[in-house]
Each structure stands twice: as structure tokens, then as C-alpha cells.
N, CA and C atoms of all chains as a GROMACS GRO file, in nm:
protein
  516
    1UNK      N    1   5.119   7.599   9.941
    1UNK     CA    2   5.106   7.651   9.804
    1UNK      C    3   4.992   7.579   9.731
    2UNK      N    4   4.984   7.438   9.742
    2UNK     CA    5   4.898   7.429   9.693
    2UNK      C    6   4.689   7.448   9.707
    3UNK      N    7   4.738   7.465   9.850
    3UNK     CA    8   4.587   7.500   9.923
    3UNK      C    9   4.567   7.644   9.883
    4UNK      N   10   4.673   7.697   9.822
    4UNK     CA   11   4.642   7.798   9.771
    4UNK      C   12   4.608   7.857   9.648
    5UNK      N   13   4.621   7.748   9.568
    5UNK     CA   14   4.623   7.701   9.422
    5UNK      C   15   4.495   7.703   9.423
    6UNK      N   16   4.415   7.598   9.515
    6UNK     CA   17   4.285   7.542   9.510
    6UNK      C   18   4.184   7.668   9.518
    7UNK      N   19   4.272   7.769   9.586
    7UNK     CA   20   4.180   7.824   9.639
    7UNK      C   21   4.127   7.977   9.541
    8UNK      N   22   4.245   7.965   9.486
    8UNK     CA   23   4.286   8.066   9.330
    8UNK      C   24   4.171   8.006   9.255
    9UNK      N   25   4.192   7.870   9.223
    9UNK     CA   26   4.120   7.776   9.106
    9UNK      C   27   3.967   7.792   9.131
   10UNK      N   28   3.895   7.765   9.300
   10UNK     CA   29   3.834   7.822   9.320
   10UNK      C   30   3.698   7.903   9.255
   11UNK      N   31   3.792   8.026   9.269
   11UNK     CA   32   3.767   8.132   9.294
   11UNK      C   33   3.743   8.153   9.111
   12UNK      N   34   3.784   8.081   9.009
   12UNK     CA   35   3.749   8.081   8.889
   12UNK      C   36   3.867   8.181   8.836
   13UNK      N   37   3.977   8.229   8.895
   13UNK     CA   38   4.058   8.280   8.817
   13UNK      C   39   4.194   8.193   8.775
   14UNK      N   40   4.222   8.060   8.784
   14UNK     CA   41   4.277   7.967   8.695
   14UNK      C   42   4.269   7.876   8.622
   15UNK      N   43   4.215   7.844   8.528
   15UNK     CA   44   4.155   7.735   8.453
   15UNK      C   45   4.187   7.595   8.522
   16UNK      N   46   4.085   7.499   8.559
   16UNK     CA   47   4.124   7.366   8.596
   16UNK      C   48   4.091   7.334   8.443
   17UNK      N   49   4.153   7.188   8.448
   17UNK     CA   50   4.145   7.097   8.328
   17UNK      C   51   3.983   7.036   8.339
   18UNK      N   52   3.918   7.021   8.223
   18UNK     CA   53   3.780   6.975   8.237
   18UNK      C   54   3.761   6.903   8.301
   19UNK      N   55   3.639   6.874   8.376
   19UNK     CA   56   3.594   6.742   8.471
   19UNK      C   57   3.547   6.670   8.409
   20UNK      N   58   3.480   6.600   8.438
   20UNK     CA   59   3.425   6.450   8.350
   20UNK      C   60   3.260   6.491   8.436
   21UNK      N   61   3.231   6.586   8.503
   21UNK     CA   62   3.121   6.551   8.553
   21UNK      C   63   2.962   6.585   8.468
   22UNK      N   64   2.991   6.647   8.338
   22UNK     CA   65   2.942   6.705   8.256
   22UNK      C   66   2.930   6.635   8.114
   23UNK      N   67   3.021   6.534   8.113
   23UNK     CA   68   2.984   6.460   7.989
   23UNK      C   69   2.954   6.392   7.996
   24UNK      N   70   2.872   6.310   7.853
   24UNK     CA   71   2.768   6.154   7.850
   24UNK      C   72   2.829   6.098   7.785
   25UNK      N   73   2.834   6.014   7.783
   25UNK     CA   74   2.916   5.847   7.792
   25UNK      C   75   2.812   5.829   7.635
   26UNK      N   76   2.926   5.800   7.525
   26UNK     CA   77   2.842   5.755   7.426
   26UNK      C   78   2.776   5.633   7.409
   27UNK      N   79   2.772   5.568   7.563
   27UNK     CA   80   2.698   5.414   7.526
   27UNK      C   81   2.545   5.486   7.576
   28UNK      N   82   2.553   5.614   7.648
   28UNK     CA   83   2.403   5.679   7.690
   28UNK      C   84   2.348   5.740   7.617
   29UNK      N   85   2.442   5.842   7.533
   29UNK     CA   86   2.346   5.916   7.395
   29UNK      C   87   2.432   5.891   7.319
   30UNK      N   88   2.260   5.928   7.214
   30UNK     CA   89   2.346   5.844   7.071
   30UNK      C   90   2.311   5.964   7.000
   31UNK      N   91   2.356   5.997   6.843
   31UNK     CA   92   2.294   6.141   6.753
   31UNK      C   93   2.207   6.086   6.721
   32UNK      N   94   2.129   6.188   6.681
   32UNK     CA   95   1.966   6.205   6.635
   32UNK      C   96   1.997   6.178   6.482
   33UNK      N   97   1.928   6.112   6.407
   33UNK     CA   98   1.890   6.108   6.280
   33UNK      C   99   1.820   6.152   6.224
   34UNK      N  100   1.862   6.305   6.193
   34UNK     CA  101   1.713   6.402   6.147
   34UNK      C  102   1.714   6.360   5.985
   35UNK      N  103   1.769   6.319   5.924
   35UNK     CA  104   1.754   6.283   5.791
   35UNK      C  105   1.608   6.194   5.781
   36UNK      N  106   1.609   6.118   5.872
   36UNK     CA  107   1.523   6.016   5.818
   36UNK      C  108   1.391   6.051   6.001
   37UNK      N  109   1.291   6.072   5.910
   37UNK     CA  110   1.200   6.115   6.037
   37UNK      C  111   1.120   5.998   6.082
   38UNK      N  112   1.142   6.028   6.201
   38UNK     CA  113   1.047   5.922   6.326
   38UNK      C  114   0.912   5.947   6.265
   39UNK      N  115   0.865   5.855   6.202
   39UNK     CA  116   0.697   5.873   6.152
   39UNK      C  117   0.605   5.868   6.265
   40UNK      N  118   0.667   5.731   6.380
   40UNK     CA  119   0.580   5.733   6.490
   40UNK      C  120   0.546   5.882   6.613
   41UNK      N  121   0.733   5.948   6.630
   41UNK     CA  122   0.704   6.029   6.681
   41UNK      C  123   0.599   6.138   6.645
   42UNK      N  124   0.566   6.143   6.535
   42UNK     CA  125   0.559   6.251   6.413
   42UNK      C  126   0.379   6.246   6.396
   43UNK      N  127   0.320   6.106   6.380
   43UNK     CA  128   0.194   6.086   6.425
   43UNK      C  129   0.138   6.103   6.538
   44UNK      N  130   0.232   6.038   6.688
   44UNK     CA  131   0.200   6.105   6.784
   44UNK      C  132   0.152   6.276   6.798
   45UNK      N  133   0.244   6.283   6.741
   45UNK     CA  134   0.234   6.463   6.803
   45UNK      C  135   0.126   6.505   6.716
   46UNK      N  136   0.072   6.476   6.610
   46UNK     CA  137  -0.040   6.519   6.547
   46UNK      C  138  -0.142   6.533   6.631
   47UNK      N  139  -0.138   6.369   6.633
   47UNK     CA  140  -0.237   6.320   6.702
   47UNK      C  141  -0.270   6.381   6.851
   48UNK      N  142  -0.170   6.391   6.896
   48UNK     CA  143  -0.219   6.442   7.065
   48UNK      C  144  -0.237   6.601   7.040
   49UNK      N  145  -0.188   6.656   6.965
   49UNK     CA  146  -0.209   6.773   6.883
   49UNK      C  147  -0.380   6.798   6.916
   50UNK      N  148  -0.408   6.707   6.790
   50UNK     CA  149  -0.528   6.733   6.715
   50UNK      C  150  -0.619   6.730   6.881
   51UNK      N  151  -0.594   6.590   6.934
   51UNK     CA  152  -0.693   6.567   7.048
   51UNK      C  153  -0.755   6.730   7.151
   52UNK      N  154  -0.533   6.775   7.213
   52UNK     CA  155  -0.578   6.899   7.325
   52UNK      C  156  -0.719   6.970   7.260
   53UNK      N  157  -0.651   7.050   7.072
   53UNK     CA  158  -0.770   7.124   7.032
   53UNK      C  159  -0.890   7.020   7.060
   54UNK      N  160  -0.904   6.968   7.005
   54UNK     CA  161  -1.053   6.916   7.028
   54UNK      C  162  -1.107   6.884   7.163
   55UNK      N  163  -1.069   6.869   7.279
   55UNK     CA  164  -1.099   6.903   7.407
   55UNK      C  165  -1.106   7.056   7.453
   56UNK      N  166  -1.010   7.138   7.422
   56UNK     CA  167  -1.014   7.251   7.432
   56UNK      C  168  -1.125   7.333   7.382
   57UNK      N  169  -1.178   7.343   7.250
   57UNK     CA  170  -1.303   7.361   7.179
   57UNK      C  171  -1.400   7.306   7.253
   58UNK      N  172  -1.412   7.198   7.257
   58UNK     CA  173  -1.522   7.135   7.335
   58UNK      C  174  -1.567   7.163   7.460
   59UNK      N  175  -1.460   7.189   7.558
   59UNK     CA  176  -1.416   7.244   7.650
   59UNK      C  177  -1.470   7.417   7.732
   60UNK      N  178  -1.433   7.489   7.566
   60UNK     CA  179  -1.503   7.616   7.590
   60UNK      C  180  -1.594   7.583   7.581
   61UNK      N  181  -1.698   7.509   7.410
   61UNK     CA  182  -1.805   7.523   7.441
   61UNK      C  183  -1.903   7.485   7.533
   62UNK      N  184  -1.856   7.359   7.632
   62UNK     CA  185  -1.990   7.362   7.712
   62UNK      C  186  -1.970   7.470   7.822
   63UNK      N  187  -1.879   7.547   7.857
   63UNK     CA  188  -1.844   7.633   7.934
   63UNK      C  189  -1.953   7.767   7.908
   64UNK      N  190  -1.947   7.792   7.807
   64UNK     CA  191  -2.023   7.880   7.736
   64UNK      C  192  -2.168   7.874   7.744
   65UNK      N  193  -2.218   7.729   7.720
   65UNK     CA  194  -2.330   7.697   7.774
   65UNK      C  195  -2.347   7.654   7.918
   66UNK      N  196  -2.247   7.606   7.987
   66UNK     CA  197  -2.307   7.603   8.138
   66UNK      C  198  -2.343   7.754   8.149
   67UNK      N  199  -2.253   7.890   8.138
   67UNK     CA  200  -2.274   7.997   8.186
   67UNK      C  201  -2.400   8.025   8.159
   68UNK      N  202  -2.448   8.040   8.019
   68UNK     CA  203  -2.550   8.084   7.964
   68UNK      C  204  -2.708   8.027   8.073
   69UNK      N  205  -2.658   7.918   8.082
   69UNK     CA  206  -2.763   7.811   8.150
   69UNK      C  207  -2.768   7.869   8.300
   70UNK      N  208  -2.690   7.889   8.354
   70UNK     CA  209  -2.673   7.943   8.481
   70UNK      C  210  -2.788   8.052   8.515
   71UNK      N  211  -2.703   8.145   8.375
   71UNK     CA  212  -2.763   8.296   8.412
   71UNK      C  213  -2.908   8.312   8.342
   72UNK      N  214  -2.938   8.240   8.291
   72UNK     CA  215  -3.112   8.180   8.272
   72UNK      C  216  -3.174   8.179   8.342
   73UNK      N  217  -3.109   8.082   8.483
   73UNK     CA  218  -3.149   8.017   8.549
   73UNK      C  219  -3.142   8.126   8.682
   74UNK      N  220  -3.088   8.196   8.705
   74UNK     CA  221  -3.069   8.310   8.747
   74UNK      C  222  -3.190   8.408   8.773
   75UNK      N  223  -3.195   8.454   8.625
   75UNK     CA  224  -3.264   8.540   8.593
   75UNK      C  225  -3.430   8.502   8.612
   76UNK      N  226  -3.429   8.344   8.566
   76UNK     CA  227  -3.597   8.303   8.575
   76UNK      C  228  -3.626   8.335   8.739
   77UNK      N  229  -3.487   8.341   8.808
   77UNK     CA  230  -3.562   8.339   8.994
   77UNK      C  231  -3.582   8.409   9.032
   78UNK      N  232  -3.546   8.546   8.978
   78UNK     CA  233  -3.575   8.702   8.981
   78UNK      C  234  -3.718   8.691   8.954
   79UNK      N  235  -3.757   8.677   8.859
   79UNK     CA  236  -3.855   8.689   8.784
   79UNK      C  237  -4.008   8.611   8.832
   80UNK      N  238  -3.943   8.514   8.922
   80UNK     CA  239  -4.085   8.430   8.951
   80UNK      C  240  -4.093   8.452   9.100
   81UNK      N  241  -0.654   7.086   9.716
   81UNK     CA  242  -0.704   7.233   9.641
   81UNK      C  243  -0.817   7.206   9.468
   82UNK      N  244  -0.912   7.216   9.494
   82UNK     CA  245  -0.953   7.218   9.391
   82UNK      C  246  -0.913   7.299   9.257
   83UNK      N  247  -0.877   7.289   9.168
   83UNK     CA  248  -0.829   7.366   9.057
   83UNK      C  249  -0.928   7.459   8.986
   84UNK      N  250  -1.079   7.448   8.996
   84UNK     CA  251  -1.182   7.486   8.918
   84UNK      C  252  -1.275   7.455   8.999
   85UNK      N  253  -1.310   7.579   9.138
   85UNK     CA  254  -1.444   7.526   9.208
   85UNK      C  255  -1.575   7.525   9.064
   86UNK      N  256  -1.672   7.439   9.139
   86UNK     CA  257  -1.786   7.490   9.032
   86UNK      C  258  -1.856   7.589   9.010
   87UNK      N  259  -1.817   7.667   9.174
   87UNK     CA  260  -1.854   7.795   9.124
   87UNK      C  261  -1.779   7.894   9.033
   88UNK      N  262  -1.718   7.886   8.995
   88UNK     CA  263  -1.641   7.928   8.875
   88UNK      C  264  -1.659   7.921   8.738
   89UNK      N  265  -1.778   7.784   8.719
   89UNK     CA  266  -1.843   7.833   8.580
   89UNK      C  267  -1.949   7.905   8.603
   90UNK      N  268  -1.997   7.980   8.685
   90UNK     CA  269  -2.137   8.072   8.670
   90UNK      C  270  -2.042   8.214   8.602
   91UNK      N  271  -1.936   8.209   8.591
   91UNK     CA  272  -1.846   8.315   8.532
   91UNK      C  273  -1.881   8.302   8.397
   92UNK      N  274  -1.846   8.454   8.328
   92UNK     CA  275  -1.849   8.429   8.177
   92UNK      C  276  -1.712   8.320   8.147
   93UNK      N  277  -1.725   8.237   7.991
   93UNK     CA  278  -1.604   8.202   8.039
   93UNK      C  279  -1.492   8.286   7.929
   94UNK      N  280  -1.357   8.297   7.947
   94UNK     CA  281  -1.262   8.357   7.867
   94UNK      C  282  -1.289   8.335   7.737
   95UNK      N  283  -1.254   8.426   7.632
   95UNK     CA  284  -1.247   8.398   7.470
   95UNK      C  285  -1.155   8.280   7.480
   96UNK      N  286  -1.143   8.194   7.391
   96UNK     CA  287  -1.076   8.100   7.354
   96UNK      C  288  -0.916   8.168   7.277
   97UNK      N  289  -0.909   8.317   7.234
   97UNK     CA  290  -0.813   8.354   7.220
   97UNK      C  291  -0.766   8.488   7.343
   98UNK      N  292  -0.724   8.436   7.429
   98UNK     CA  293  -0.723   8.531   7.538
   98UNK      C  294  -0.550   8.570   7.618
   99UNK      N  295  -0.496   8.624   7.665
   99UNK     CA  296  -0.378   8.670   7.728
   99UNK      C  297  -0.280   8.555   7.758
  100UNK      N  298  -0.340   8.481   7.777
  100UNK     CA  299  -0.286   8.328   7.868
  100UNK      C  300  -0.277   8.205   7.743
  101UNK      N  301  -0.374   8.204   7.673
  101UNK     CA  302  -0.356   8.132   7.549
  101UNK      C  303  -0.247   8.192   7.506
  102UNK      N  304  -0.288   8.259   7.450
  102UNK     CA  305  -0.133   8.360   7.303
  102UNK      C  306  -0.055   8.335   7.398
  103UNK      N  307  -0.033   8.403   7.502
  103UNK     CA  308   0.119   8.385   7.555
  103UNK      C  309   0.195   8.224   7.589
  104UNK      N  310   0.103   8.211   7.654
  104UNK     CA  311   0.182   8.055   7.694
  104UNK      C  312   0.182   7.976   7.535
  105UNK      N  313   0.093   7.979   7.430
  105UNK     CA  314   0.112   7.939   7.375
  105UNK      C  315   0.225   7.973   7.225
  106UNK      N  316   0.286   8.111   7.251
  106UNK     CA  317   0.410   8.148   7.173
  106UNK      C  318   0.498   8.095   7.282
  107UNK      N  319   0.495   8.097   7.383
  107UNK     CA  320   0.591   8.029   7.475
  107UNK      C  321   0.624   7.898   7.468
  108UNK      N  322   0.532   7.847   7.388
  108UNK     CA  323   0.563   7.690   7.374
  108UNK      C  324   0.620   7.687   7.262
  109UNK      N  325   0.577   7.760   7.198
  109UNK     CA  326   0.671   7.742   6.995
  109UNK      C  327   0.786   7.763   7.050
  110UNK      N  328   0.810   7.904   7.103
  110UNK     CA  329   0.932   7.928   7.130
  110UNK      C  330   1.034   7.825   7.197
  111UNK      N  331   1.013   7.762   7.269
  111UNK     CA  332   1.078   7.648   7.332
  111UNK      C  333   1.090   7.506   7.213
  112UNK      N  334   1.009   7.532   7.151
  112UNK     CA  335   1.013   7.380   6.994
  112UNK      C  336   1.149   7.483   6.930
  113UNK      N  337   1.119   7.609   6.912
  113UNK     CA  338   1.237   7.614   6.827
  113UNK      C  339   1.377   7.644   6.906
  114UNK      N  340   1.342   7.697   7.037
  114UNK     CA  341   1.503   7.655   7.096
  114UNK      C  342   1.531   7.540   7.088
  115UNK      N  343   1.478   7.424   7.109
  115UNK     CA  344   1.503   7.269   7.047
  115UNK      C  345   1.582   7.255   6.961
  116UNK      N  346   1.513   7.330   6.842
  116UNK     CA  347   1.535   7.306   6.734
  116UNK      C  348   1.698   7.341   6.743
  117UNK      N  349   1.734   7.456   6.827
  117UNK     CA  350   1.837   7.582   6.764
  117UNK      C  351   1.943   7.493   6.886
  118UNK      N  352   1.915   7.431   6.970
  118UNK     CA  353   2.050   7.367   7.107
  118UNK      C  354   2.058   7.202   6.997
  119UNK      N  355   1.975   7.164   6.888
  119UNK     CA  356   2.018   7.064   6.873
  119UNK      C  357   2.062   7.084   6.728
  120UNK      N  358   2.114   7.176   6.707
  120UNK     CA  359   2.156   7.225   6.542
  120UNK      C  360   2.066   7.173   6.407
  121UNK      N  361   1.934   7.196   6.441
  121UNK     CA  362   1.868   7.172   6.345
  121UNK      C  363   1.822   7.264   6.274
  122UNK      N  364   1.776   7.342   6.160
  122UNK     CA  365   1.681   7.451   6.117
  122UNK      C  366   1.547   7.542   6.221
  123UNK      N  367   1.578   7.578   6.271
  123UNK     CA  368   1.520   7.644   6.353
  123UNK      C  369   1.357   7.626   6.340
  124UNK      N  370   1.314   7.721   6.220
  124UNK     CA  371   1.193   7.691   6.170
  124UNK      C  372   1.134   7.586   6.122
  125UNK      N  373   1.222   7.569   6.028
  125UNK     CA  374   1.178   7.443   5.943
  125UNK      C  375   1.180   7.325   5.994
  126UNK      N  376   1.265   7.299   6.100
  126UNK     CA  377   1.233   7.124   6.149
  126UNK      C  378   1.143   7.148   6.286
  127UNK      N  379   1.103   6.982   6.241
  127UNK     CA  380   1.020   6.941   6.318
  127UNK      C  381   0.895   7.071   6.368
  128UNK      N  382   0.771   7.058   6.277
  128UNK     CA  383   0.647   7.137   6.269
  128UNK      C  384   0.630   7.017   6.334
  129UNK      N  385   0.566   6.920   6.361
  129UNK     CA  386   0.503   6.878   6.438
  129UNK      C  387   0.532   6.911   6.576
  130UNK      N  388   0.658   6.926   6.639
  130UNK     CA  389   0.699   6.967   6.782
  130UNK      C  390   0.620   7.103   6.802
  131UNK      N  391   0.683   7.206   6.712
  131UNK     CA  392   0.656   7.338   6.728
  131UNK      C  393   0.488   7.335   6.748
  132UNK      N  394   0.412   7.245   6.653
  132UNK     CA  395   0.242   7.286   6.669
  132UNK      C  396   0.219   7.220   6.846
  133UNK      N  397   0.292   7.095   6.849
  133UNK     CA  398   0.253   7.000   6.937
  133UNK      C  399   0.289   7.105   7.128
  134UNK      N  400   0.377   7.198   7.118
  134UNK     CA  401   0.412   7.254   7.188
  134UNK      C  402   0.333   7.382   7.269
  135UNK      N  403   0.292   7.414   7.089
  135UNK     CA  404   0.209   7.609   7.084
  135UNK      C  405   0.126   7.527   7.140
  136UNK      N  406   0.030   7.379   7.129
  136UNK     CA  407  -0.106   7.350   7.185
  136UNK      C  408  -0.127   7.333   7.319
  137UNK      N  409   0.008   7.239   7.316
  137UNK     CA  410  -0.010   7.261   7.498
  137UNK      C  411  -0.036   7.381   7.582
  138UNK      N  412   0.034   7.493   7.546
  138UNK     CA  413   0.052   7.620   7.592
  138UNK      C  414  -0.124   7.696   7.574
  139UNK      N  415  -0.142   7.620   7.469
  139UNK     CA  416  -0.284   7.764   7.488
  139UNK      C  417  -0.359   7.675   7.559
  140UNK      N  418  -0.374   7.499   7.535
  140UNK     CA  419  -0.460   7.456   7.656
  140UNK      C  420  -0.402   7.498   7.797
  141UNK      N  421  -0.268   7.449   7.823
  141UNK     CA  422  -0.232   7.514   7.989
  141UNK      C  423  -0.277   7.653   7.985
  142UNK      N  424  -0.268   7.726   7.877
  142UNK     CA  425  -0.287   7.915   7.896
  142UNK      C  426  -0.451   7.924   7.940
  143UNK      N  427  -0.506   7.903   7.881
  143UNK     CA  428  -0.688   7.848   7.907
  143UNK      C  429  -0.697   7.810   8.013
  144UNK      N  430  -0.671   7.712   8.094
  144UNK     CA  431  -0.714   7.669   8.228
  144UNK      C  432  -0.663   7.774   8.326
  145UNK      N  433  -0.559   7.829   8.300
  145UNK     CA  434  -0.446   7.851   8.354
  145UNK      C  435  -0.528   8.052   8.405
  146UNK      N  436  -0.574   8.078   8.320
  146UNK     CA  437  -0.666   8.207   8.265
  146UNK      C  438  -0.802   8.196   8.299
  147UNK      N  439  -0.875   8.084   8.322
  147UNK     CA  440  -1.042   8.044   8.408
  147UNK      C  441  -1.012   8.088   8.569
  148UNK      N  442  -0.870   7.989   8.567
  148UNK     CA  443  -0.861   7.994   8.706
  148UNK      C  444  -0.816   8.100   8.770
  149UNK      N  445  -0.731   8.232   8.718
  149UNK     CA  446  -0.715   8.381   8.738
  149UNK      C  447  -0.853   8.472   8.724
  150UNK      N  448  -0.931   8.429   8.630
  150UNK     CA  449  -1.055   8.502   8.665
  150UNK      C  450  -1.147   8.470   8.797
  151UNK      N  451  -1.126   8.340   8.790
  151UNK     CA  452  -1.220   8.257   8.926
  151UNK      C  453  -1.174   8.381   9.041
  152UNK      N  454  -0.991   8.351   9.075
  152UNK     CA  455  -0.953   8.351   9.166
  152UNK      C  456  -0.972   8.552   9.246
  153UNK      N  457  -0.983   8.612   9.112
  153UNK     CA  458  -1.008   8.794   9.077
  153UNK      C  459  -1.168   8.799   9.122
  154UNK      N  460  -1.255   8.706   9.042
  154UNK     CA  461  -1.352   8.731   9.125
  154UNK      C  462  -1.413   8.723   9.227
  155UNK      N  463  -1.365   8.656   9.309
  155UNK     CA  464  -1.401   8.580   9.433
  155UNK      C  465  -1.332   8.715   9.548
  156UNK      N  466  -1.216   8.755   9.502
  156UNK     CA  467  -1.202   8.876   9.584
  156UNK      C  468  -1.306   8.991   9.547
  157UNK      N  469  -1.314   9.010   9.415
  157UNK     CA  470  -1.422   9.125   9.410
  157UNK      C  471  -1.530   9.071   9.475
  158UNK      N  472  -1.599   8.984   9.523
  158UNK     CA  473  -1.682   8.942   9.561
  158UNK      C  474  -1.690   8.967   9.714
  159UNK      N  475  -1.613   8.901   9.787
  159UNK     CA  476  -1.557   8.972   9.916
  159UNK      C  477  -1.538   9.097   9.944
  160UNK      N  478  -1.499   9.144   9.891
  160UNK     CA  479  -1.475   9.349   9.869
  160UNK      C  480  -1.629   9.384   9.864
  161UNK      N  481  -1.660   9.398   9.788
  161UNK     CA  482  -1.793   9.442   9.773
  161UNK      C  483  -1.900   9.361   9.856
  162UNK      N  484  -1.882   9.244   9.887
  162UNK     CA  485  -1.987   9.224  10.096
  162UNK      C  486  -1.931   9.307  10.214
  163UNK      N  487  -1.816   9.318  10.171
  163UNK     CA  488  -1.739   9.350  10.303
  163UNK      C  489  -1.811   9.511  10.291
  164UNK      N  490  -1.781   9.633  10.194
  164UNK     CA  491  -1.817   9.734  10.172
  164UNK      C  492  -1.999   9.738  10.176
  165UNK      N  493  -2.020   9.599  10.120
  165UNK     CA  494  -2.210   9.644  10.154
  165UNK      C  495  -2.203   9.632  10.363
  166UNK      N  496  -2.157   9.567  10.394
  166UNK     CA  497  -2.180   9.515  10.554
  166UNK      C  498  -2.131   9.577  10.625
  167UNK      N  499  -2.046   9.731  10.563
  167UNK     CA  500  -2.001   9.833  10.657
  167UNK      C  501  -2.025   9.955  10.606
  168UNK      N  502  -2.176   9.960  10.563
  168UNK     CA  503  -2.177  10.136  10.491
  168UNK      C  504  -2.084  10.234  10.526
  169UNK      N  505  -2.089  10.224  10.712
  169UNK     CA  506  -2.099  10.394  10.766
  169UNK      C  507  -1.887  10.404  10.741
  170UNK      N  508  -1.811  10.296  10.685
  170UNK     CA  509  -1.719  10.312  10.659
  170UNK      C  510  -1.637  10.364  10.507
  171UNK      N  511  -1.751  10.358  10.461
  171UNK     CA  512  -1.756  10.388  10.304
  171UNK      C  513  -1.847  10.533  10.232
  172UNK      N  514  -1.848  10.606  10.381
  172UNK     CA  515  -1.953  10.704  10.328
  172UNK      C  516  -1.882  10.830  10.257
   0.00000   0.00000   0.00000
């Protein structure tokens, strides 16, 4: 009977009692304090923010000019 | 595997607002504000710095991510069209 229990339980049609394998131990998490904001986190993220764009911009533009430069360079070999 | 042969900048390169930007980069807000919404905070309103810090990653990953789909599109058109010049009498 009871290997048959297990096998019911299983199968998800008898409720077992919760496991423990799913919860955190409150000495591991703690609540968030959104009242009072992490300034450091808060600068970070600007900051690395601000940086991607400014690599990214930068990024296209010499892209824009390698191409340009390329097909210049291209074109002058046609030509000569 | 190289990520960006160099032949890949003789390509035009993508608009800076292109398919792969916008998307990956609403894909990243979107994930600041599920944050926001699994940790019971204001959805919108908290934490703008996550939400910007998130959308940026996404359009830089969307950008590289979008060079390297054009690279990879042209390099077959490129092949296709030797292959079709180097076999006329199959293409007539």
C-alpha cells in the first residue's frame, strides 16, 4: 500500500507535504530595502550605462568610416 | 571562432537603430521590469537605473549580435553567386 501511495503521490495526484528543497534559509537571504536606495548600486549602473553607449556610438562610428575607407579604396583600384 | 572576421567591416555597417537593437533591447527593459514585478516592487517606477542599465546592454548585444548576421548572410550570398558565376551552363 504504501509503494502505492508513492506511486499515486508520484504521479502528482496526492498532495505531499512541502519539501524543504526549495526554500532559503534566512541566514542566506535577507529583504531588500527598497526604501532607502543603494547609491553605489545606482551610480554603477549609470555609469556602465553611460560607458556601453559611448562605446557603442563610437563603435558605429569608426565602422562607418572603416567602410567608407574601404570602398574608396576600392573604387581608386578600379580606376587606376 | 572569430566573432567579427575583418572581412566583415568592408560591409555597410547596420543603422545604430536596427531589428536586433530595438528588440534585444525592449527585451532587456522587459526583464528590469519583471524584476521589478517577481520582487514586488512598482513595476515602472522602481529602479530606472536597472531598466536603462538593461535596455543598454540589449541594444549593444543587439548591434554586435546584427553585424554578425549580416557578415554571416553575406558570405553565403557571396558563395551563391561564385558558385552560379563558375557554372553558367547550369543557370541558363
Amino acid at each position: 500500500m504504501a509503494a502505492g501511495l508513492r506511486a499515486v503521490r508520484r504521479w502528482g495526484l496526492v498532495a505531499a507535504p512541502p519539501s524543504l528543497a526549495f526554500s532559503r534559509s534566512a541566514s542566506v537571504v535577507s529583504t531588500a530595502n527598497n526604501a532607502q536606495p543603494n547609491w553605489l548600486g545606482v551610480g554603477l549602473a549609470f555609469g556602465t550605462s553611460a560607458a556601453l553607449w559611448a562605446l557603442l556610438i563610437k563603435q558605429h562610428n569608426e565602422d562607418v568610416m572603416e567602410y567608407e575607407r574601404r570602398k574608396a579604396r576600392a573604387q581608386c583600384r578600379q580606376c587606376s | 571562432m572569430v566573432f567579427l572576421p575583418d572581412e566583415s567591416r568592408s560591409l555597410p555597417p547596420p543603422p545604430l537603430l536596427n531589428k536586433g537593437t530595438v528588440w534585444l533591447g525592449f527585451a532587456g527593459w522587459m526583464s528590469a521590469l519583471m524584476d521589478n514585478a517577481f520582487n514586488h516592487r512598482p513595476i515602472f517606477g522602481a529602479g530606472v537605473h536597472r531598466q536603462i542599465l538593461f535596455a543598454t546592454v540589449g541594444c549593444f548585444v543587439g548591434y554586435h549580435l546584427v553585424k554578425r548576421a549580416e557578415y554571416k548572410h553575406a558570405k553565403v550570398d557571396r558563395e551563391l553567386f561564385e558558385y552560379i558565376r563558375h557554372h553558367p551552363v547550369d543557370f541558363q
